[in-house]
ROTOR-847414 format. One record per residue: residue number from 1; residue in three letters; y negated, x negated, z negated of N, C-alpha, C, O, CB in turn. Coordinates in steps of 0.1 Angstrom, whole numbers. Glycine has a CB too. Layout:
BEGIN
   num   residu    n_yy    n_xx    n_zz   ca_yy   ca_xx   ca_zz    c_yy    c_xx    c_zz    o_yy    o_xx    o_zz   cb_yy   cb_xx   cb_zz
   NUM      ALA       Y       X       Z       Y       X       Z       Y       X       Z       Y       X       Z       Y       X       Z
...
//
This chain:
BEGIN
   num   residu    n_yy    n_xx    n_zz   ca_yy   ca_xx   ca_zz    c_yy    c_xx    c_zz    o_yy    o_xx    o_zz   cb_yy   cb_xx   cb_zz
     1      UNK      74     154      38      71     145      27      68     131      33      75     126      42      83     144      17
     2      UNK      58     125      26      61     110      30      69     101      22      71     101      10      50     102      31
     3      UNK      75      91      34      83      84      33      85      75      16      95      70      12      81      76      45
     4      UNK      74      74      11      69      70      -3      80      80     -12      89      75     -19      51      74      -6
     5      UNK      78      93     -11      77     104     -19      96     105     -16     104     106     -25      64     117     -13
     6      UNK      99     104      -5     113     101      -2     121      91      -5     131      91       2     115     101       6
     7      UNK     119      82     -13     123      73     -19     121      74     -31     129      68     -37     120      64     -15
     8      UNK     109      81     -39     106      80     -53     115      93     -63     118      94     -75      89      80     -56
     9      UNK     114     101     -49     127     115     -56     143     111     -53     153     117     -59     126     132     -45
    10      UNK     143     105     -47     161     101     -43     161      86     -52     171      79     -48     165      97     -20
    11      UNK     153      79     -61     157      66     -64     167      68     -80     168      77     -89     142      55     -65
    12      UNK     171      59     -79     179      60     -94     177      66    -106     184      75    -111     181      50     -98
    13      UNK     165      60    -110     152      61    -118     143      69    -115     133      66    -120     146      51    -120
    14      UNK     144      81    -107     137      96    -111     134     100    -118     123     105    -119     141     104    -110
    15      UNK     142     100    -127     141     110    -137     139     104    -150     140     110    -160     151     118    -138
    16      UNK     135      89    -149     137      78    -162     121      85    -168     116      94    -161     138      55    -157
    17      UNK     116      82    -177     108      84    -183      95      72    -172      96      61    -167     113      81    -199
    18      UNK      85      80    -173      72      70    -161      66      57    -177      64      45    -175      50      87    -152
    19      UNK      64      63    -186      61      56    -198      71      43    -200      68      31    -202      62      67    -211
    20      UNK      81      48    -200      90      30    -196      92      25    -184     100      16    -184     106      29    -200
    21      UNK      87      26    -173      88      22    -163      74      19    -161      72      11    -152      96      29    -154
    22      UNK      64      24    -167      51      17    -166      50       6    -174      45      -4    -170      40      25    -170
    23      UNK      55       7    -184      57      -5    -194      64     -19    -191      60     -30    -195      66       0    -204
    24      UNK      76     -18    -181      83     -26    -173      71     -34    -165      68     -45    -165      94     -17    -164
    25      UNK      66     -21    -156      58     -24    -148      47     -38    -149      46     -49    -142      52     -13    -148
    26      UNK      39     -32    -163      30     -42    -164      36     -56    -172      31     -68    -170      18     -35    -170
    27      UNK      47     -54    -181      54     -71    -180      57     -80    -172      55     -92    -173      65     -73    -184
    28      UNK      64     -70    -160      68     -79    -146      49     -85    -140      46     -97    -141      79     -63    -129
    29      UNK      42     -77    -136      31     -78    -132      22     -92    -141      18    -102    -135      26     -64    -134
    30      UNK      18     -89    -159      14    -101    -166      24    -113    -162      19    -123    -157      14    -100    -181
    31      UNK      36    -111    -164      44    -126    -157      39    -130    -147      34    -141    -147      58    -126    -152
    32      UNK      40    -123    -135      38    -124    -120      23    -137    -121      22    -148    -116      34    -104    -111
    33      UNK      14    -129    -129      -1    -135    -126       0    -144    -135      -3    -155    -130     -14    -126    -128
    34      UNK       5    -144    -149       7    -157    -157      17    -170    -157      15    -181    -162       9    -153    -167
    35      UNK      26    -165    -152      39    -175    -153      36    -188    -143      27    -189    -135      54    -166    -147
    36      UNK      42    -194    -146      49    -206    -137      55    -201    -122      64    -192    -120      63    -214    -147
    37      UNK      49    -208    -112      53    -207     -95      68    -203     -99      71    -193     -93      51    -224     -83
    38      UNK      80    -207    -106      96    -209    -108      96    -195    -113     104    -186    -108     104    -222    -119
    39      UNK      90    -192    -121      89    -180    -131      85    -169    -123      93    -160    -123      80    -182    -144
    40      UNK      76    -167    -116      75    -163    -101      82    -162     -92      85    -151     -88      70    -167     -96
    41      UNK      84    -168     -88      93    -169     -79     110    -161     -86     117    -155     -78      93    -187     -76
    42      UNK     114    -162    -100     129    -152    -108     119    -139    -102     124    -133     -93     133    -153    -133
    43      UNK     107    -136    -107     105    -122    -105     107    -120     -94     117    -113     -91      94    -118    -108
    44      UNK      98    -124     -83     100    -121     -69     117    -114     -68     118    -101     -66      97    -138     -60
    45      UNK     126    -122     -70     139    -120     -66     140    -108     -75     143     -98     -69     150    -133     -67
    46      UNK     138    -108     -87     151     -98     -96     138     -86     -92     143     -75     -93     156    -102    -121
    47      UNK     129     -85     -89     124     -69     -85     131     -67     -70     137     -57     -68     105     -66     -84
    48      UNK     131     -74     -63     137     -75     -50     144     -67     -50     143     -55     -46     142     -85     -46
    49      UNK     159     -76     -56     168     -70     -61     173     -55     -65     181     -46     -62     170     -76     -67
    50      UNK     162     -56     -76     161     -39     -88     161     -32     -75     170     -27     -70     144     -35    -102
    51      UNK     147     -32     -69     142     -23     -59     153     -21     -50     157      -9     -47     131     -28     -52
    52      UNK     160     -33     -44     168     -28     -30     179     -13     -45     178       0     -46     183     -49     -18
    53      UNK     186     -21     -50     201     -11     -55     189       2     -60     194      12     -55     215     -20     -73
    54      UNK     175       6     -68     177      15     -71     173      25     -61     176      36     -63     174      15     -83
    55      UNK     166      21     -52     162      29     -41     170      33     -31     167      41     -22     153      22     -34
    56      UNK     187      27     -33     195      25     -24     191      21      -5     193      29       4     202      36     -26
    57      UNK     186       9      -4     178       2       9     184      -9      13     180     -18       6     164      -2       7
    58      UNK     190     -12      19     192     -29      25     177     -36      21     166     -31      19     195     -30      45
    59      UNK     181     -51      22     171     -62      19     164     -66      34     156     -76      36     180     -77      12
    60      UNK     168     -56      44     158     -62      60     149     -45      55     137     -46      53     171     -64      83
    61      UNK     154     -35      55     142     -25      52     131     -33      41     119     -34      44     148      -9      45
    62      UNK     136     -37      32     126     -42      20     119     -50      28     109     -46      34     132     -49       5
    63      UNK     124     -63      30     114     -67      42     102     -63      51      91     -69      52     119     -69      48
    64      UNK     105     -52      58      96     -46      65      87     -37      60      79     -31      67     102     -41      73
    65      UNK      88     -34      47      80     -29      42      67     -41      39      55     -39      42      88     -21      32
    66      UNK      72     -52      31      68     -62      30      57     -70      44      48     -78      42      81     -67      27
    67      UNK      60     -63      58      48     -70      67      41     -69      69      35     -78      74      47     -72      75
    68      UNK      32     -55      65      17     -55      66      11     -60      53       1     -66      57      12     -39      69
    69      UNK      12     -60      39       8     -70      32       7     -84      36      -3     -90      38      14     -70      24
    70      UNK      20     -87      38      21    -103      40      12    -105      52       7    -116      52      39    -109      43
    71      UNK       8    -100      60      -1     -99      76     -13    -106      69     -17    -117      71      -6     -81      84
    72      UNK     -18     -97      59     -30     -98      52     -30    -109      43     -40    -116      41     -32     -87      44
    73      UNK     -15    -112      36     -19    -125      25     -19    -138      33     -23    -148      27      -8    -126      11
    74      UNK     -14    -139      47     -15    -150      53     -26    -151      60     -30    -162      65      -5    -152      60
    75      UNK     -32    -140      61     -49    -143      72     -54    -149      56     -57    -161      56     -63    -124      83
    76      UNK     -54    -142      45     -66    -152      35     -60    -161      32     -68    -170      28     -72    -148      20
    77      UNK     -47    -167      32     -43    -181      26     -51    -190      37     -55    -201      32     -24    -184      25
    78      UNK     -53    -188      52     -53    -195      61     -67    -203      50     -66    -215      48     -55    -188      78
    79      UNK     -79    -195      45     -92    -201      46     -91    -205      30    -102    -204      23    -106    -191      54
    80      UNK     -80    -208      23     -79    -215      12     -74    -226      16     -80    -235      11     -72    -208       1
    81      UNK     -63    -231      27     -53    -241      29     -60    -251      40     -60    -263      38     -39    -234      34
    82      UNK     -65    -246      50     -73    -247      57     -90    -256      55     -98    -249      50     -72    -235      58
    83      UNK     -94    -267      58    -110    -271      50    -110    -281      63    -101    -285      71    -111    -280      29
    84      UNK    -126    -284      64    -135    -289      68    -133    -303      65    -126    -304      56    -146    -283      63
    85      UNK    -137    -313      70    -140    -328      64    -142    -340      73    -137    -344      83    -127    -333      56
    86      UNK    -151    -344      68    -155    -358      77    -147    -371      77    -150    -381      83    -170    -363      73
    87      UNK    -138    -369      70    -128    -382      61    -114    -379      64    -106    -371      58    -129    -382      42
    88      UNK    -112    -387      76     -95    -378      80     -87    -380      66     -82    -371      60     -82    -387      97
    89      UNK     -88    -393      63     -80    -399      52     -77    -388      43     -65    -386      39     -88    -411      45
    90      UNK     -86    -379      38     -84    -372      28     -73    -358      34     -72    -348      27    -101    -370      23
    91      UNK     -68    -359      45     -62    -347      56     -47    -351      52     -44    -363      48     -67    -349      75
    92      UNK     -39    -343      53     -26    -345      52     -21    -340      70     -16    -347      79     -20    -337      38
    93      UNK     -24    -330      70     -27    -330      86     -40    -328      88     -48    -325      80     -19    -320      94
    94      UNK     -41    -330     105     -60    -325     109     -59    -325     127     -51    -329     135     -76    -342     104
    95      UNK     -69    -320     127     -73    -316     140     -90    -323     146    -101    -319     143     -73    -300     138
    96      UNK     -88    -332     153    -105    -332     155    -111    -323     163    -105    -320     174    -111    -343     161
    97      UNK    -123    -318     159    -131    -310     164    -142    -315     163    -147    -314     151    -131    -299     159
    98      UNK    -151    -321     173    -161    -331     174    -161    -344     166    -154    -354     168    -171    -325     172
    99      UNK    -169    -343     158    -169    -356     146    -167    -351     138    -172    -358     129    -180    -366     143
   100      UNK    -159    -335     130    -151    -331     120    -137    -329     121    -132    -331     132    -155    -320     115
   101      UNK    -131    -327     112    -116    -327     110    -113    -315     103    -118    -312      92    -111    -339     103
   102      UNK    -102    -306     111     -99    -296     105     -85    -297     102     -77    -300     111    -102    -285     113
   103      UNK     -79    -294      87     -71    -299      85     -67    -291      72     -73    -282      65     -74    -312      85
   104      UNK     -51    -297      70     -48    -295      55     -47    -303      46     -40    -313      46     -38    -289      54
   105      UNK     -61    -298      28     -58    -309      22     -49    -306       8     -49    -295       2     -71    -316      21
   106      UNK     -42    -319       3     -34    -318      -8     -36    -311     -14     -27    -302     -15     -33    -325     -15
   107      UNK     -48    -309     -24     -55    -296     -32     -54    -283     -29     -50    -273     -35     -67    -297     -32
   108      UNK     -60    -284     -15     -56    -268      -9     -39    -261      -4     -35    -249      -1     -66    -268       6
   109      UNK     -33    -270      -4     -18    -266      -1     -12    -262     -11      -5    -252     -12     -10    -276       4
   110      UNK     -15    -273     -21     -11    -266     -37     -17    -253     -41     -11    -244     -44     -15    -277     -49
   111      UNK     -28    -253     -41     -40    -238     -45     -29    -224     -38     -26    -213     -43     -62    -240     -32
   112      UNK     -27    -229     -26     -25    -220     -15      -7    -214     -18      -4    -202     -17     -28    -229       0
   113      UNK       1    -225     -20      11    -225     -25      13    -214     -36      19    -204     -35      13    -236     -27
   114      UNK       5    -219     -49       6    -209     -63       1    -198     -62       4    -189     -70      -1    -213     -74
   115      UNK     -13    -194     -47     -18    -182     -45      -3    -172     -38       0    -160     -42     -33    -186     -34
   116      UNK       3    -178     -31      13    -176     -24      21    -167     -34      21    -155     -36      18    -189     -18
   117      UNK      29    -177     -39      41    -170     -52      34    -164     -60      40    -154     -63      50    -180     -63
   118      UNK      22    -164     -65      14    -148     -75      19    -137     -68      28    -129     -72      -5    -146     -74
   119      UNK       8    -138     -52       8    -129     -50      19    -123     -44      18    -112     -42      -1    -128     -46
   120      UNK      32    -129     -41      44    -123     -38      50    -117     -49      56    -107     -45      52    -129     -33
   121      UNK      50    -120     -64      57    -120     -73      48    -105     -77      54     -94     -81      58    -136     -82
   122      UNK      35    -106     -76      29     -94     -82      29     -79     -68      25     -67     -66      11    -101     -89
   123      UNK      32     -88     -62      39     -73     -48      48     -68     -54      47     -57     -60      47     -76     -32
   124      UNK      62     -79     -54      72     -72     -55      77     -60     -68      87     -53     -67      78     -82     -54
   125      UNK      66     -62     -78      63     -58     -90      60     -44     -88      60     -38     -98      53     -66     -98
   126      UNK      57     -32     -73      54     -25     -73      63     -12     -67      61      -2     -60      45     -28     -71
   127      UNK      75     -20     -74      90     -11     -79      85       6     -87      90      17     -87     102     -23     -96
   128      UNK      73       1     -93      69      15    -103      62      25     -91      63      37     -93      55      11    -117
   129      UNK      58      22     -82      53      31     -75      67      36     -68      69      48     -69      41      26     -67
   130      UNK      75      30     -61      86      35     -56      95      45     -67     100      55     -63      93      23     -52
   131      UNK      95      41     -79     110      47     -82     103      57     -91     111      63     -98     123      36     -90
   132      UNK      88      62     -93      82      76     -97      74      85     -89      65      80     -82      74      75    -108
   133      UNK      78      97     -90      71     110     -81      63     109     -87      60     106     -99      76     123     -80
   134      UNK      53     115     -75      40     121     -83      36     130     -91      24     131     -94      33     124     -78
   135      UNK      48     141     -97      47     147    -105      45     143    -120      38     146    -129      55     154    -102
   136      UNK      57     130    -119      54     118    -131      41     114    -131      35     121    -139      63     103    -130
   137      UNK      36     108    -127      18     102    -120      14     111    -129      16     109    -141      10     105    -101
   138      UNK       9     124    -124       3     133    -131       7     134    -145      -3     134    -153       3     143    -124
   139      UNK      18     136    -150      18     136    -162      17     124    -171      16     126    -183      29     142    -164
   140      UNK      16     108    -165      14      94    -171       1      92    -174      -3      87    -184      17      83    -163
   141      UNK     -10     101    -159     -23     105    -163     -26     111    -172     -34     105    -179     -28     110    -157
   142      UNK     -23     122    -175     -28     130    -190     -27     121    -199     -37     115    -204     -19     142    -195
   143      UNK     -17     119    -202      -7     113    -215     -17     102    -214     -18      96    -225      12     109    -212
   144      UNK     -25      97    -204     -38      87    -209     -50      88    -208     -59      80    -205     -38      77    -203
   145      UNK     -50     100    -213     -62     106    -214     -76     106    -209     -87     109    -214     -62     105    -221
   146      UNK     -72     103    -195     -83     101    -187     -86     116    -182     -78     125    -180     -80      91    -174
   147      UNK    -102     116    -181    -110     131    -179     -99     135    -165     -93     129    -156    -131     129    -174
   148      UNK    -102     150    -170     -93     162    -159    -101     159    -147     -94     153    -139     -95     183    -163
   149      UNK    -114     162    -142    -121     150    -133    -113     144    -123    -110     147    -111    -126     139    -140
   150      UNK    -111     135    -129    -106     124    -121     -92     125    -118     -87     120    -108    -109     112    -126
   151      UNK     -84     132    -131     -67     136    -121     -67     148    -113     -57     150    -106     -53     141    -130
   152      UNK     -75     153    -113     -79     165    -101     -87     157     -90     -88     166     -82     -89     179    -108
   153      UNK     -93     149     -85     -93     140     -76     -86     139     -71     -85     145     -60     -94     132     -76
   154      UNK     -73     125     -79     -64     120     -76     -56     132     -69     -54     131     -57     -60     113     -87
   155      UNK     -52     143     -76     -44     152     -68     -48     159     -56     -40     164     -48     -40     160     -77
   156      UNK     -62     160     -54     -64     168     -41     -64     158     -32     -62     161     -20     -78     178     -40
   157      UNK     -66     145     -35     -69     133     -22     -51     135     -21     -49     140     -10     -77     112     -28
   158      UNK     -42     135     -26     -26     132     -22     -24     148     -15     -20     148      -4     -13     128     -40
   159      UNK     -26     159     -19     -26     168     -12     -33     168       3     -26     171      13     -31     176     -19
   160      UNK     -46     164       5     -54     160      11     -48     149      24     -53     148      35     -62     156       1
   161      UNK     -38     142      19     -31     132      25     -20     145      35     -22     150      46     -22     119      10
   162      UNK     -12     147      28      -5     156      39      -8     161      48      -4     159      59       0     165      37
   163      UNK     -19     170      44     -27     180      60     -33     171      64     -41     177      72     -40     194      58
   164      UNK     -36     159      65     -43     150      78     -31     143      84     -30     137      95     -55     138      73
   165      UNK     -21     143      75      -4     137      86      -3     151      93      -6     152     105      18     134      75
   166      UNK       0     162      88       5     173      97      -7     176     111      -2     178     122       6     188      86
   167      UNK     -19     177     108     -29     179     112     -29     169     125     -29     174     136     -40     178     102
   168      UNK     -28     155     124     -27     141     133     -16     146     142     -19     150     153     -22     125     125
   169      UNK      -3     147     138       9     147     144      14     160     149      26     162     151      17     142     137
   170      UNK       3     173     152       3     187     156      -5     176     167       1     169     175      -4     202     147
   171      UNK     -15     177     166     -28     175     181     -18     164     187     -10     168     195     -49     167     177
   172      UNK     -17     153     185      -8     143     190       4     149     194       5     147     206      -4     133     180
   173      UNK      15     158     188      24     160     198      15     173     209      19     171     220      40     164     190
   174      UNK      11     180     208       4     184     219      -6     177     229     -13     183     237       0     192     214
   175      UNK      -7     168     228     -17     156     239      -3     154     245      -2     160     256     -27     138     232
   176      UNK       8     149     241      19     138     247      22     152     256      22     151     268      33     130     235
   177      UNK      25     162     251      33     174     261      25     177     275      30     183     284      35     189     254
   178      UNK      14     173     274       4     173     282       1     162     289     -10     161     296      -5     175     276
   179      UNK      11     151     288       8     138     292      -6     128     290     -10     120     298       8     140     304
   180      UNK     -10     129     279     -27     130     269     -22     108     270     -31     100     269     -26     145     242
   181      UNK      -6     105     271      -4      90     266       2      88     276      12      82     276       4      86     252
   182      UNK      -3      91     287      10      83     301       6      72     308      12      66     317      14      91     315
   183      UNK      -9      69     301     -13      55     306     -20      49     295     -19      55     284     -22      56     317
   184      UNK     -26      38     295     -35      31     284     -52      37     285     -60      39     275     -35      13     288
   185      UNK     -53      40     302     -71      46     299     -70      61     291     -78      66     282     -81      50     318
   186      UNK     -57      69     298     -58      83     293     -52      81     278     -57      89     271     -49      94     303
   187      UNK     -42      72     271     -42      68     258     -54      71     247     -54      78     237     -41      57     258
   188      UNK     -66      59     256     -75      58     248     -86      71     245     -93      73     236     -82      47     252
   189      UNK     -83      79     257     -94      89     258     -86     103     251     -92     113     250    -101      91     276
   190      UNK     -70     102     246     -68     110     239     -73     110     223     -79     117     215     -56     110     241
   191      UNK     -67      94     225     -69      93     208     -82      92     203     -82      89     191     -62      80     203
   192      UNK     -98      94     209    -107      98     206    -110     109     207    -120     113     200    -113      94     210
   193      UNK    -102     120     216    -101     133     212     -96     139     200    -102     149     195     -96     139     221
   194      UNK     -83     133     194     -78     132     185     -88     134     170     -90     144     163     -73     121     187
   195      UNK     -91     120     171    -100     120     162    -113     129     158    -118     131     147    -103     110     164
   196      UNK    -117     133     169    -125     141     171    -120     159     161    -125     166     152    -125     140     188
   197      UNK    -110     157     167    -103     173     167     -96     172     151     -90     180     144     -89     177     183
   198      UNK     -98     160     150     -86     159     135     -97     160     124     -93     165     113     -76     141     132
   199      UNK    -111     156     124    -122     161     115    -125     179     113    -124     185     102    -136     154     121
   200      UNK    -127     183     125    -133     196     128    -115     205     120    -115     212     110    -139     198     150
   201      UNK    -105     203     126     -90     210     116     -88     207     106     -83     216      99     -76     206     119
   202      UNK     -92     192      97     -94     189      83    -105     202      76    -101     209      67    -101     173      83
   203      UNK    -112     202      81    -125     209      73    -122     221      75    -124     228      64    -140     208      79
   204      UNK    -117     228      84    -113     241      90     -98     246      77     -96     258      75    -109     238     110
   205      UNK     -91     235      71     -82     235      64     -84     237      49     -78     245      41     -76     225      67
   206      UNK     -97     223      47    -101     229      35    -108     238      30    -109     241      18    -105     224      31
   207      UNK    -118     247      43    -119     259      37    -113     269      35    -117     278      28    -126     262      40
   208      UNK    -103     268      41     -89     279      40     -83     277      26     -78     287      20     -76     277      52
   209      UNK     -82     266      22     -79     262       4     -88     265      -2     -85     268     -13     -76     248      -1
   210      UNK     -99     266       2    -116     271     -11    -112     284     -11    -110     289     -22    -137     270      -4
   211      UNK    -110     291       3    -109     306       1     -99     313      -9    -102     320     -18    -106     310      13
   212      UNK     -88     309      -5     -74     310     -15     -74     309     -30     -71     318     -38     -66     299     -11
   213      UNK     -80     294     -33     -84     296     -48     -94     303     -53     -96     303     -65     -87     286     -53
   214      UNK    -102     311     -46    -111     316     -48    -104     331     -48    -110     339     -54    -123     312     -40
   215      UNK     -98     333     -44     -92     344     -44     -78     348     -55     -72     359     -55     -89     345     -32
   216      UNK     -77     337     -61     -69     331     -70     -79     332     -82     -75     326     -92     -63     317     -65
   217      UNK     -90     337     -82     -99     335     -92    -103     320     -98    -108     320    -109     -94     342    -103
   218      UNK    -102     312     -93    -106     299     -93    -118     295    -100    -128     299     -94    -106     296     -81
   219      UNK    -120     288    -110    -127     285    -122    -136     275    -126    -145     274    -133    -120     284    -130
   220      UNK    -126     263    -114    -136     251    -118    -125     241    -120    -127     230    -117    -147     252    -133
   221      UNK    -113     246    -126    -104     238    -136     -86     243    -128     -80     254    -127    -108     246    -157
   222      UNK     -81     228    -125     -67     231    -123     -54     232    -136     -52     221    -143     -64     220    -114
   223      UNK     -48     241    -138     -39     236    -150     -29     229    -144     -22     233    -135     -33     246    -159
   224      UNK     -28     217    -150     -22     207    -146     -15     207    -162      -6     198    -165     -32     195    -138
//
C-alpha cells in the first residue's frame, strides 16, 4: 500500500461519511482562499492540528510531508517578491546589478506575504485526502454523477500506480544486489536501465490484465 492509503485506512475518520468530510473540505478550502491572512493563518493551525490527532502523527512528520510543496511555493514566491528597478528609493532592500537594482519592493512583500498564508492555509485543507480511502473516492464519484468513463480512469490510473511501485522497486532491488549503485557513473547507467526496463514490465503487466478480463468476459464496463 502506499503510504497515503496507510494513513487514510488507519485515520480516525475512516469510516466517517466522505459526503461530510467533503463538505468540511471545501469550507476550510473557500475560507483558506477568501478569508483574511489572520483567518488563514486559524485555518492553517486548526487543520494542522485536526490532521496531526486524527491521523495519529507527530507535528515534525506533518512537517515533512509539508517540504516538497513548500520547495515549490518558495521558488514562485521568489519572482512575485523579487522585481527589477531603476529607482533604489523605491527598494526596501536591493542589490545592484549594473545600472539596475534587484530588490524587494513594499507591494511585492505584501502580494507575496498573502500569496504565502493562502496558499498554506489552502494546503493544509487537504486533511480530506488523508483521512478517506479510495474506496470512499469511488463511491463520492458516483454519488456525483460524473460519467463511468472517467471513474474508471481514475481507478485504473491508482491501480496503475501500484504496479509501477512494485515494478520500480523489483528491478531496483535487483540492480543493488548486483552492485547496479556502488558508484555515481554505475548509478546513473542503472537508473537508465531502469527506466528502460520499467516501460517494457509496465506494458508486459497490462497485457496480462487485458487478458484476464477478457477472460472474465469483460464488456467494456466495470461494476463499480
Amino acid at each position: 500500500m502506499l503510504e497515503i492509503d496507510k494513513l487514510s485506512y488507519g485515520s480516525r475518520w475512516s469510516q466517517k461519511k466522505p459526503e461530510h468530510k467533503f463538505a468540511l473540505y471545501l469550507v476550510l478550502l473557500l475560507t483558506a482562499l477568501l478569508g483574511s491572512p489572520w483567518i488563514q493563518l486559524c485555518v492553517l493551525l486548526f487543520c494542522a492540528g485536526l490532521t496531526c490527532y486524527l491521523l495519529r502523527v507527530g507535528v515534525r512528520r506533518y512537517l515533512r510531508w509539508l517540504a516538497v510543496p513548500l520547495a515549490f511555493l518558495f521558488t514562485g514566491l521568489l519572482g512575485v517578491v523579487l522585481s527589477f528597478s531603476w529607482q533604489v528609493d523605491t527598494l526596501l532592500y536591493s542589490v545592484h546589478i549594473g545600472h539596475l537594482a534587484l530588490g524587494v519592493e513594499r507591494n511585492g512583500l505584501i502580494t507575496g506575504m498573502n500569496t504565502l498564508c493562502r496558499s498554506l492555509a489552502a494546503l493544509s485543507a487537504y486533511l480530506f485526502v488523508l483521512t478517506t480511502p479510495f474506496s470512499q473516492w469511488v463511491r463520492l464519484l458516483k454519488r456525483s454523477h460524473l460519467p463511468l468513463v472517467l471513474i474508471e480512469q481514475v481507478l485504473l490510473t491508482y491501480r496503475f500506480i501500484f504496479i509501477f511501485i512494485e515494478e520500480a522497486a523489483a528491478i531496483h532491488r535487483a540492480q543493488s544486489l548486483r552492485f547496479g549503485y556502488v558508484s555515481l557513473r554505475t548509478g546513473y547507467r542503472s537508473l537508465s536501465m531502469l527506466v528502460g526496463m520499467l516501460l517494457a514490465r509496465v506494458m508486459e503487466r497490462h497485457k496480462q490484465m487485458s487478458i484476464a478480463l477478457e477472460v472474465k468476459l469483460y464488456n467494456g464496463d466495470f461494476h463499480l
